[in-house]
C-alpha positions, -999 to +999 in steps of 0.1 A: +104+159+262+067+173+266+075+208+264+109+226+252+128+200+240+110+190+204+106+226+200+142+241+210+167+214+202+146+192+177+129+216+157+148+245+157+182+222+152+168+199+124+135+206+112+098+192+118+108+160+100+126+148+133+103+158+154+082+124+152+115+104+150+131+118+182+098+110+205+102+075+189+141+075+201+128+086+238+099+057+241+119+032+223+152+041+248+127+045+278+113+009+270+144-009+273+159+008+294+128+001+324+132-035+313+169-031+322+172-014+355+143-038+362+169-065+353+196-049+373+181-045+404+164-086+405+192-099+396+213-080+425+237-062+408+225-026+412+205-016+444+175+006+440+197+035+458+226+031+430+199+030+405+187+066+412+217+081+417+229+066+382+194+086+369+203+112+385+241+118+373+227+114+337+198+138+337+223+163+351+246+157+327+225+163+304+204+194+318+238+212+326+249+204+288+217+218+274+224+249+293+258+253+284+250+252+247+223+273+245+242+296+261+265+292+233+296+276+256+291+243+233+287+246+196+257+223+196+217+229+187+227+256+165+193+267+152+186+259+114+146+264+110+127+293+124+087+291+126+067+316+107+032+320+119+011+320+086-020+303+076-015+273+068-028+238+072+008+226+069+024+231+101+059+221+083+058+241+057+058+270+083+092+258+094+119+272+073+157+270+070+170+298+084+205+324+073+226+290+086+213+268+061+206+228+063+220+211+095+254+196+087+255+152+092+274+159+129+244+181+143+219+153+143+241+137+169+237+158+200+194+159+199+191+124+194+214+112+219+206+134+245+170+124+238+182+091+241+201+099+277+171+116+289+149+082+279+178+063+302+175+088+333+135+091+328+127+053+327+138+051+367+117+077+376+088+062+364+093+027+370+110+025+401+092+049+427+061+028+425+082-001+429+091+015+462+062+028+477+050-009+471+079-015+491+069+004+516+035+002+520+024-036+518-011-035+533-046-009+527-025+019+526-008+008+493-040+024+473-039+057+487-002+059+483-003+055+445-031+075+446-007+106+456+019+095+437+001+101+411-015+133+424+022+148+424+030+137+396+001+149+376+004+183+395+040+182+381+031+178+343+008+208+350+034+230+363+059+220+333+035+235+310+027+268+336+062+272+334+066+266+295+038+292+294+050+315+319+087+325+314+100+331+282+136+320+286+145+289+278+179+294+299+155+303+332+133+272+322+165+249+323+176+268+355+142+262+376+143+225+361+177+220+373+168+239+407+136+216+414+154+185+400+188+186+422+158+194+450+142+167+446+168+143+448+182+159+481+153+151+496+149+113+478+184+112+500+170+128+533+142+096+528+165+069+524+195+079+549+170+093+575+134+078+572+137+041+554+160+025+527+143+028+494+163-003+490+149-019+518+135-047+492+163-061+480+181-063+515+146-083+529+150-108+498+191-108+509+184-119+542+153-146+532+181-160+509+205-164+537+177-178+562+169-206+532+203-213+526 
């Protein structure tokens, strides 16, 4: 959403006017959707495990689709607007419709709703894994914890734009994003099979129900 994603399958799809209107999709989506899986997980109908994996199936999803079509397998995010660098203080007027002509009613489907997917996937990985490390570490070493969750995290946005910078294909970009992402939640597996339940909150607030009961 920071990096290819308004350029390649906003822009390029349907113009610079969307631009603006798909980043209000994502943090609108993103919004609700914290407040929901928030929801899901106090009220005990989704552990924090389930959660994640749910995040998980749909960023996939979604990545996997972006690759197929830009590959040209699905006949989506055809490309209507190509930028010509000129001088100009207009940046939109730089954008211009292309041999294909205007994007037909349908093609304003797929960017928006995978934007909005992407919002649904994105709003667990940033609400819940400081949720868990709270979790997790409940006394003085609950500072330095979200002190390096932040580090990483920060180091991660930094690398997103390396790699925007650094490889030209947008097909290799996907690829690397889909290497590092199925990665990452192998190892957010490893954690909670093999070192501590990241739902190991909701099963302490199980068993204080029981003991009150």
């Amino acid at each position: 959403v920071n990096a290819d994603y308004p350029k390649t399958f906003v822009t390029e799809v349907l113009g610079p006017r969307l631009t603006g209107p798909s980043l209000l999709v994502f943090y609108l989506v993103n919004s609700a959707s914290s407040g929901m899986w928030g929801f899901l997980i106090h009220r005990g109908f989704l552990r924090t495990s389930t959660v994640f994996f749910l995040s998980f199936l749909i960023q996939l999803a979604v990545i996997i689709f972006l690759m197929l079509s830009k590959a040209g397998s699905i006949p989506c995010f055809k490309q209507h607007f190509v930028f010509h660098d000129e001088k100009s203080a207009d940046v939109n007027s730089q954008w211009r419709v292309n041999s294909n002509g205007e994007p037909h009613a349908w093609e304003y489907l797929a960017p928006l709703i995978c934007v909005a997917l992407i919002a649904v996937g994105d709003s667990v990985y940033e609400s819940q894994p400081p949720a868990v490390l709270q979790a997790f570490f409940q006394d003085e070493k609950m500072v330095a914890a979200m002190a390096n969750y932040k580090m990483w995290q920060s180091f991660g946005f930094a690398a997103e734009f390396v790699v925007g910078a650094a490889v030209a294909s947008v097909q290799a970009r996907l690829a690397t994003l889909l290497a590092v992402f199925v990665l990452a939640y192998v190892c957010l597996v490893f954690l909670d099979k093999k070192v501590a339940s990241i739902s190991a909150a909701e099963d302490n607030d199980t068993i204080s129900d029981s003991h009150g009961e």
